[in-house]
N, C-alpha and C positions, 0 to 999 in steps of 0.2 A: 585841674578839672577832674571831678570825680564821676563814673560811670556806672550803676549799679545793674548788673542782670541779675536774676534770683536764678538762684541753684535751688530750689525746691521741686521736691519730686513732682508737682503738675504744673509748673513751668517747663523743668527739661520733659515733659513727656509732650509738650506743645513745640520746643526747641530751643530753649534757652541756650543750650549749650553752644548750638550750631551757630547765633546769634553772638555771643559770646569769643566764637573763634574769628567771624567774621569784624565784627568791634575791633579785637586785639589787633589783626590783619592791617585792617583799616588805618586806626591810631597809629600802628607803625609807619604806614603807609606815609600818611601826612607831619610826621615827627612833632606829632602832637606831647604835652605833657599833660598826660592823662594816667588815670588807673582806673583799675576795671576792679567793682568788689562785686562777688556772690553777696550779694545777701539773700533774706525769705520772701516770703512771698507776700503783697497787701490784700491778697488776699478774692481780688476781682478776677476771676480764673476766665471769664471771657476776655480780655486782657490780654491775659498774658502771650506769649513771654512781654511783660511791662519794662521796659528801660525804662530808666532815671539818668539824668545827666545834672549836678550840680556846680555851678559856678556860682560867683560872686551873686547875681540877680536871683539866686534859690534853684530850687531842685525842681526841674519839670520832666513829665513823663510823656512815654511814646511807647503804642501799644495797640492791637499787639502787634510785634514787630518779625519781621523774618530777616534773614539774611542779607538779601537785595533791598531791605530799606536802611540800613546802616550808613549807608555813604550820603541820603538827602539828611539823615538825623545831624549827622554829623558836620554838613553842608550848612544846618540853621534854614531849611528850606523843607521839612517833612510836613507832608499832610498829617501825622498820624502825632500831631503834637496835642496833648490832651491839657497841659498846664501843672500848675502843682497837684501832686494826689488828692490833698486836702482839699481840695476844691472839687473837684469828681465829687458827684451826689451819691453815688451809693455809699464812698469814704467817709462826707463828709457828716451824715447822718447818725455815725457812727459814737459810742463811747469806750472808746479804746483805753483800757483800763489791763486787763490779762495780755492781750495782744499788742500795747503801747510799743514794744522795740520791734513786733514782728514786720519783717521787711523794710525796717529803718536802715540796720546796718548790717555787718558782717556779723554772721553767729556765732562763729569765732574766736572774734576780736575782742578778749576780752576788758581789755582799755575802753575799749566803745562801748564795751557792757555797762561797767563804772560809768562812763562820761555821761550815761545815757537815764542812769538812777538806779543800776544794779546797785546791789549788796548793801545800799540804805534800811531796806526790811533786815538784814541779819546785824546790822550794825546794834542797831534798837532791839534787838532779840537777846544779842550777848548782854544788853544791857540789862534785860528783864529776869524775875526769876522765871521758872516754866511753869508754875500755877497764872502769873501776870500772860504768859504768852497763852496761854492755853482760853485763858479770858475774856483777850482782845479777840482772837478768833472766835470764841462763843458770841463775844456782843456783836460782831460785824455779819453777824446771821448767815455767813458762808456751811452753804449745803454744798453735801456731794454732787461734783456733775459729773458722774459714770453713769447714772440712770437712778437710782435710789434714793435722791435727794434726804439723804440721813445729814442731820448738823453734824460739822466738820467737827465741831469745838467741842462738843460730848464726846465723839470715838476717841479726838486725843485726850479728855481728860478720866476714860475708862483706862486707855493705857498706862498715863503717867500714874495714877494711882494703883495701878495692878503691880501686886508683887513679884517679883521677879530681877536676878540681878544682868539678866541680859534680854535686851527689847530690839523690834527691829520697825525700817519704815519700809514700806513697799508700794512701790508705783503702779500702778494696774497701766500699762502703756498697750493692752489687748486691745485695741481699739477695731473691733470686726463689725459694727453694723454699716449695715449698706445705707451711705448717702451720709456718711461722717468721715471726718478729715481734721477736726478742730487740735487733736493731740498731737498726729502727725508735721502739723505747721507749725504748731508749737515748740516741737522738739527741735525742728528743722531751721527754726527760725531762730528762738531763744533759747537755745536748749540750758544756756547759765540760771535762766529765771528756774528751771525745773529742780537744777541741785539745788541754788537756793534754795526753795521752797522744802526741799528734802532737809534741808540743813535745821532749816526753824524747826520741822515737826519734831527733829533729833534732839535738838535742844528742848523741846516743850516737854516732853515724854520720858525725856531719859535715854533713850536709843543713841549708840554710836555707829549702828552700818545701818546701810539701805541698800535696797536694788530696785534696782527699773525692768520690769521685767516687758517686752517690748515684741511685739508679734515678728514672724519674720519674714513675712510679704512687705514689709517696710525697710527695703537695701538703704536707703536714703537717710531716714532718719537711726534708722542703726550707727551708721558711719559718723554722723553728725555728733551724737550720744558719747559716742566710742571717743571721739578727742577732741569733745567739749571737758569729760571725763580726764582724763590725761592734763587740759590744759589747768584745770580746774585744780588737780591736785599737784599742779607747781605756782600756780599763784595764791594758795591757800586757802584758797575755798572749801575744798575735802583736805584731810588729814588733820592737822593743826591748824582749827576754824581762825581765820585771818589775825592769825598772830597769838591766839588767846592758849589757853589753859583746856580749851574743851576740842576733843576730836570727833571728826564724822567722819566713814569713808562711804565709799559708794560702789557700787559690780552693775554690770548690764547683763542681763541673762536673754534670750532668745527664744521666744517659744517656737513651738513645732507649726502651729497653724490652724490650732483648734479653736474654734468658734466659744467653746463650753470656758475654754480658759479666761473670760472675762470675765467669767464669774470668781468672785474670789478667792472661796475657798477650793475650788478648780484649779485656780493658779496658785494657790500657795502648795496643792500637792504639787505639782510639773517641776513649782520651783527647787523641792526636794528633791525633785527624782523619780517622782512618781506618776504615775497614772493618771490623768487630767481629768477627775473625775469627781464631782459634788460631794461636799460632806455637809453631814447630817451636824445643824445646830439647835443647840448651846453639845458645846461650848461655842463661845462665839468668838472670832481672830482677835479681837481684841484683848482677852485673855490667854485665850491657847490657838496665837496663830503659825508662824512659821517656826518648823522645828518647838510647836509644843511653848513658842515662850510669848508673850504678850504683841501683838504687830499692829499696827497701822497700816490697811490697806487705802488706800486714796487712788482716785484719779487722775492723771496728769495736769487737766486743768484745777481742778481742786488745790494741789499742791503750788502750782503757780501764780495761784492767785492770792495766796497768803504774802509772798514780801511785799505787795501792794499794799496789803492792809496793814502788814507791818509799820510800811513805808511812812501810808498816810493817815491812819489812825482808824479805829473799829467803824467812827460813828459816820468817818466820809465814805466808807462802804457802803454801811446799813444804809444809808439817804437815797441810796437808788433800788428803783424796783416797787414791789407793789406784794399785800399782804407779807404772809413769809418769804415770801420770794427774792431775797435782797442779793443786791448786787447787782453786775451782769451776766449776761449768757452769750457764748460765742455759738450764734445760729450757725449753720451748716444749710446751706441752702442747693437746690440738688433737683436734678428727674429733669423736666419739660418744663425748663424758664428761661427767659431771656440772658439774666441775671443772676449767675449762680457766684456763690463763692461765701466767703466765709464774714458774717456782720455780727459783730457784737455790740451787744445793747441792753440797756437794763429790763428788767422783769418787765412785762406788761403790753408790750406790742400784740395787735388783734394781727388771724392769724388774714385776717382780708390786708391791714396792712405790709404784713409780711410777702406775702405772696402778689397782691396786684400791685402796691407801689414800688417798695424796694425791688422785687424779683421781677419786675414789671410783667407779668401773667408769663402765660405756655411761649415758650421759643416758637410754635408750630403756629401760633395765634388762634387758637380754637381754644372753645371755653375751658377753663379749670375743672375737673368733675370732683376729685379726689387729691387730699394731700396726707401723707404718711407721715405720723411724728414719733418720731422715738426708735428709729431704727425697726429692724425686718419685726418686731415682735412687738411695736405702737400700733395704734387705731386706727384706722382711714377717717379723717373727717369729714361731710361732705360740704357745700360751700354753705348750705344754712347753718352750721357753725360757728363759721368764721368770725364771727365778732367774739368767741373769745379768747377772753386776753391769756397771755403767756406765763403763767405757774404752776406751782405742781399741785395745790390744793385746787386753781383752777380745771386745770386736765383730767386732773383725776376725778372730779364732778362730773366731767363730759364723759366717763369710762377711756381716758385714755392717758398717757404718761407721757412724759417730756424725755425722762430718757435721758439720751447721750445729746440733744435737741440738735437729732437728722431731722432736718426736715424736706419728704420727697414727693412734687407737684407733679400730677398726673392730667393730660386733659380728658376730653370725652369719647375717647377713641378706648379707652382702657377698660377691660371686659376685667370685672372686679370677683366675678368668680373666681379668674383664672390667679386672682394677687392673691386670693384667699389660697387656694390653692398651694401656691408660693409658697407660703406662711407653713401652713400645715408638712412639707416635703422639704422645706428649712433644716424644719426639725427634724424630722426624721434621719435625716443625713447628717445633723449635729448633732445630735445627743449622745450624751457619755454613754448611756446604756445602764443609769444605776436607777433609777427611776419608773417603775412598771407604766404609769398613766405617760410618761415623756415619750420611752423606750416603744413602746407597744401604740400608746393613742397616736402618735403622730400617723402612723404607716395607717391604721384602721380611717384615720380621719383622709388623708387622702382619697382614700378609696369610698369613701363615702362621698364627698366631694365630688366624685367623680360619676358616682350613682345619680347624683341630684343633675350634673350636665349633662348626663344622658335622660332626664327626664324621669327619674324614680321619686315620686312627691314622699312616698315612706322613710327614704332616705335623709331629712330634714330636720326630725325630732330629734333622731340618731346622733347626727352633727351636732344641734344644740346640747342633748346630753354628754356628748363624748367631749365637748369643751368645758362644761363643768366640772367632768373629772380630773380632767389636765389641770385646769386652774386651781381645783385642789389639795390634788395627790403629788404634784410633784417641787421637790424641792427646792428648783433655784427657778431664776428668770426664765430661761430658755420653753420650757414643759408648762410653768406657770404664766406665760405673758402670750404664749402662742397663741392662746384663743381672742386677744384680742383686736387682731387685723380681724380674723374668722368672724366674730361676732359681731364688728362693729359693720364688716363688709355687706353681712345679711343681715342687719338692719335699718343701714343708711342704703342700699342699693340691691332693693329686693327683685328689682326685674332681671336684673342679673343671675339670678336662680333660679327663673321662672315662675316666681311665687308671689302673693298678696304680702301685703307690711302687715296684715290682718294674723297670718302665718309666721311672718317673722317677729313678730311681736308676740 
């Protein structure tokens, strides 16, 4: 009998662990023959801590579980018996494709990795030249999911073709917006798909090293990283790629804790040694990115969703999704819901469906007023939006972006001033300080913000103009996306500033 608890950092911060000791206790207790494996997490974070218990009749779950329920699970007597996950609707709705191993098995384990359809995508990689790899990925219409949705398969084939006889890949593992988690489960879960994926882009480009550079409010998935890395480069995944003639290594690097570091070329200065602070492009990384030589920055889900495509061929990618938007997106669901946790699914779900059926509405049960997409610097949508559907040519129609696709439901209790607000003092507190409209507007726009809640109608045009400037005097995301909570707040929810839409418009 097999027993799975997840060791993922929002399991053990519910109790996984505590669950876990009581299990082991247990099983001993009854001189059971059982093992207990950590694996990830499936992702239903009201749930957790989820047990799995596999026997001969399949794998059924119990959730979420504390300590004092261990002894009826084990009994074949728990109320808290859910069936197989597959069968759970919020699982079941699911197109698990990036996420397929997470909270399957042990993270690990990399025999379970293999058993499971690991290193299928690299096998078919070594077999391609890296114009053929660079190919598959441009046909299977794989965008960036760090926020930018730029095609995958152009930045690697600026690289591979840029001259240079040393190239690098790097993982943007910053994962700082609020009401996203889809990187960190990934790591935590699969962390083999991730070197994978580092491994193909190495091969497609020309690059022999990579680094994961990996924020470090995440103790959990660090450790994960740290000897997945280690196991990786004794079963030959890193070093001498599984037997062959061509080498990749890999380093985890730690950042300090800047918000600004997500941005990339942010993090390729930190990754140097320097100053985590915006550079001015072109040149662009792809040419002259870390240490000056050609780089590949990607996203961690970006990167791991290539051996799939590898695996399974460009055009069973591309078949899911809607306009450019192909593939899946691993939603991040979050704020005042029933239903929060992590569902992936292809392009095109409405944001009514997202949020009232999957998320089944507010935890609180009062109406939905407001949901936030794309992290602290996406738009508020309000519910007469909702019908649409999930892409980036979509969103960005509606003034808003998909982003790292947080998405964070608010009901009617939320004073939208005060999120704007938020937004504007975000910044302020994150900013590199290289950027005068970043560095300088944020602090002014607070303070204007603050004029209009104390009732200064003058105050109003000010905010509108001082978001125009930010949007187009400063250089990355952070200065350039702030106005978008801000603007979309005082237009979708003008009583909230005490003003006409007559005004805000």
């Amino acid at each position: 009998m097999k027993i799975y608890v997840p060791r993922d950092a929002a399991a053990r911060a519910l109790g996984a662990d505590d669950v876990a000791r009581a299990m082991a206790e247990a099983v001993a207790a009854r001189g059971l023959d059982a093992r207990i494996i950590r694996n990830g997490s499936r992702g239903m974070v009201w749930l957790e801590p989820l047990v799995e218990i596999e026997t001969e009749a399949g794998r059924t779950a119990f959730g979420p579980v504390t300590p004092a329920d261990v002894a009826a699970i084990l009994d074949g007597n728990s109320p808290l018996a859910l069936g197989p996950v597959e069968a759970i609707p919020f699982f079941a709705r699911q197109t698990r494709l990036t996420f397929a191993r997470v909270g399957l098995t042990d993270p690990l384990d990399f025999d379970a990795y293999v058993a499971h359809g690991g290193t299928t995508g690299l096998r078919t990689a070594l077999g391609m030249t890296d114009a053929q790899i660079v190919a598959e990925v441009k046909e299977s219409g794989l965008r960036g999911r760090g926020g930018a949705g730029f095609p995958t398969g152009i930045k690697w084939e600026t690289v591979r073709t840029a001259p240079g006889a040393r190239k690098y890949i790097v993982c943007n593992a910053d994962e700082g917006d609020s009401g996203t988690f889809a990187d960190r489960m990934l790591m935590e879960g699969d962390p083999f798909c991730l070197i994978e994926g580092m491994v193909i882009a190495g091969l497609a480009t020309g690059a022999a090293k990579g680094f994961v550079y990996l924020r470090s409010e995440y103790p959990d998935a660090i450790a994960v990283m740290s000897e997945a890395i280690r196991i990786a480069e004794a079963r030959g995944l890193l070093g001498r790629i599984l037997g062959s003639d061509r080498t990749f290594d890999l380093e985890l690097r730690v950042g300090a804790g800047a918000y600004v570091c997500g941005e990339e070329t942010s993090l390729l200065n930190s990754l140097e040694g320097k100053r985590g602070i915006v550079r001015a492009k072109p040149p662009l990384p792809a040419l002259e990115g870390f240490m000056a030589r050609p780089t590949v920055v990607n996203n961690v889900i970006s990167l791991a969703t290539v051996p799939v495509i590898l695996a399974r061929g460009a055009a069973f990618y591309r078949d899911f999704g809607l306009g450019r938007s192909r593939g899946t997106i691993p939603l991040q669901i979050a704020g005042n819901v029933k239903f929060g946790g992590l569902f992936e699914a292809a392009f095109g779900l409405t944001l009514s469906e997202i949020v009232n059926d999957i998320a089944g509405g507010t935890a609180t049960g009062r109406p939905v007023r407001a949901v936030q997409v794309g992290g602290p610097l996406g738009a508020y949508f309000p519910v007469s939006a909702f019908d649409t559907a999930f892409g980036y040519e979509e969103y960005d129609a509606k003034g808003g972006l998909i982003g790292h696709a947080g998405i964070v439901v608010f009901d009617d209790s939320a004073d939208m001033l005060q999120m704007a607000r938020f937004a504007m003092e975000f910044c302020a507190v994150e900013s590199c300080g290289k950027c005068t409209p970043c560095r300088i507007g944020a602090v002014r726009g607070v303070e204007t913000i603050d004029r209009i809640a104390a009732g200064d109608p003058a105050a109003l045009p000010l905010l509108a103009d001082l978001c125009e400037t930010m949007k187009d005097g400063s250089l990355c995301a952070l200065g350039g996306f702030t106005p978008f909570p801000v603007m979309s707040a005082l237009r979708h929810f003008p009583e909230d500033f005490r003003i006409t839409r007559e005004a805000a418009e």
